[in-house]
C-alpha positions as CSV (number, residue, x, y, z in Angstrom):
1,X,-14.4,24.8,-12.2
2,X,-11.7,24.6,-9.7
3,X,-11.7,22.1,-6.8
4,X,-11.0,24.0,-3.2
5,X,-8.5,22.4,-1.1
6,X,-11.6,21.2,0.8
7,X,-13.4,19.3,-2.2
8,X,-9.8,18.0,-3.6
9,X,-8.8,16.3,-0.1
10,X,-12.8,14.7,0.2
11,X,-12.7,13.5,-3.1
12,X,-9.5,11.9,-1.8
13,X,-10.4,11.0,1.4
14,X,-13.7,8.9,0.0
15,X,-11.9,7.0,-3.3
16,X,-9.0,5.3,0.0
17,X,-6.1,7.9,-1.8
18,X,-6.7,6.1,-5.4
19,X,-6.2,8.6,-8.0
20,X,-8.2,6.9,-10.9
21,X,-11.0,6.5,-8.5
22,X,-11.1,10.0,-7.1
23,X,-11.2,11.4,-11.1
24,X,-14.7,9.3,-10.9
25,X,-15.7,10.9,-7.4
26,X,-14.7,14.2,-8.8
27,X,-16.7,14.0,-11.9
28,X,-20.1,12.0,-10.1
29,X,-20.2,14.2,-7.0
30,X,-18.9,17.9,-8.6
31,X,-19.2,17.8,-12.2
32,X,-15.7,18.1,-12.7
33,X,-13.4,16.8,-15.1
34,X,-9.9,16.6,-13.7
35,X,-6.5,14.6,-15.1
36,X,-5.4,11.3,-12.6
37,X,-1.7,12.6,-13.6
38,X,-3.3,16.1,-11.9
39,X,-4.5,14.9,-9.2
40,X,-1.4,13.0,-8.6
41,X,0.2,16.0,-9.0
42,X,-1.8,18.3,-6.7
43,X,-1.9,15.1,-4.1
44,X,1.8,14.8,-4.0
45,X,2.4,18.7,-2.9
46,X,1.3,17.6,0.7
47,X,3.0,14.0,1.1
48,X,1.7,14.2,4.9
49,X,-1.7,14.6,4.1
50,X,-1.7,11.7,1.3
51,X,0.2,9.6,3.4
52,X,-2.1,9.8,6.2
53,X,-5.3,8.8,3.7
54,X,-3.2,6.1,2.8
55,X,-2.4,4.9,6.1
56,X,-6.1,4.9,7.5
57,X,-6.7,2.3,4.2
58,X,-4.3,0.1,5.9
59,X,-5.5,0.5,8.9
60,X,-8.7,-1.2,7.5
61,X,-7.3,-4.0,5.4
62,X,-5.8,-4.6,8.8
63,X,-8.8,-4.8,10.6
64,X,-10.5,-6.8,8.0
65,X,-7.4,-8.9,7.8
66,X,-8.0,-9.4,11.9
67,X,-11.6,-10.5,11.8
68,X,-10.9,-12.8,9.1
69,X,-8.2,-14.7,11.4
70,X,-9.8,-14.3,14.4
71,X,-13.3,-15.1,13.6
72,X,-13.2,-17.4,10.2
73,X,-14.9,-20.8,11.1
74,X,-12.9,-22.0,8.0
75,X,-9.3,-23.3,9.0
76,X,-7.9,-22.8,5.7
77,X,-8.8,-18.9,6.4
78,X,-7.4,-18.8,9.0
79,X,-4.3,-20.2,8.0
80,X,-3.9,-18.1,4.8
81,X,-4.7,-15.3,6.9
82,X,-1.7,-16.3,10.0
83,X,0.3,-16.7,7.3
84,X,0.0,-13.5,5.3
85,X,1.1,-11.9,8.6
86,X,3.9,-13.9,9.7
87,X,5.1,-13.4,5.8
88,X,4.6,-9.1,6.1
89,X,4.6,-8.4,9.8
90,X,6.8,-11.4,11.4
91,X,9.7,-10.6,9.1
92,X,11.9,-9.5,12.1
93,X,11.0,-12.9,13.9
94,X,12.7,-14.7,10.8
95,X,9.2,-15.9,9.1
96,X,10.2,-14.5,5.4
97,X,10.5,-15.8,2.2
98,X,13.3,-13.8,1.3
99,X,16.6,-15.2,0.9
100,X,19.9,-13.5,1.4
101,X,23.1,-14.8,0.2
102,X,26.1,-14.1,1.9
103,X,29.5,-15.4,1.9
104,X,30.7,-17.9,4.4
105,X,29.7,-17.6,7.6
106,X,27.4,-14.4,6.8
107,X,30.5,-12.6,6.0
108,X,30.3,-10.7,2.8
109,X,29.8,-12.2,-0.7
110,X,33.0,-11.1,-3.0
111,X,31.9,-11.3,-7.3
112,X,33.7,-10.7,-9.5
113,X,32.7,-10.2,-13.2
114,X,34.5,-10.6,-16.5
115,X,32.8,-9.4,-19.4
116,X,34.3,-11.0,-22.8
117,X,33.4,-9.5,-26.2
């Protein structure tokens, strides 16, 4: 059996855009058997559509992420939590872990390379 549109998009929709999860939904809730690599495949033919399932599965680590900050009675929670998002989402505001080298003065780095055989 084929999956419709319909059923292939559901079946994504309800395993959060995982493929080797929807493969499980496919088989438990429509008795069929269908590759992950195909349903990658079939899911990557409308990037919008995927991309929007994805999104709305951030969107919820997000507002579990929130509640856990906001309403933890345990500091260290919290603190993990604040610092998770100053790490991902404060990046413009400098809090990063990520270290650039430059040259002097931010100016570019110059390397030069000698490979000896």
């Amino acid at each position: 059996m084929k999956l419709t549109d319909r059923e292939f998009w559901t079946g994504l929709e309800k395993s959060n855009g995982i493929f080797a999860e929807a493969v499980k939904w496919y088989k438990a809730n429509l008795d069929v058997e269908i590759t992950r690599n195909a349903v990658l495949l079939r899911a990557n033919k409308d990037r919008s559509r995927l991309e929007s399932i994805r999104a709305a599965r951030l969107d919820e680590a997000e507002r579990v992420l929130d509640k856990l900050t906001s309403h933890s009675g345990d500091d260290r929670v919290k603190l993990q939590g604040a610092t998770f998002i100053l790490k991902t989402l404060g990046k413009s505001r400098g809090y990063s872990e990520r270290h650039e080298i430059t040259g002097e003065d931010g100016k570019e780095l110059n390397v030069n390379i000698t490979i000896k055989k």
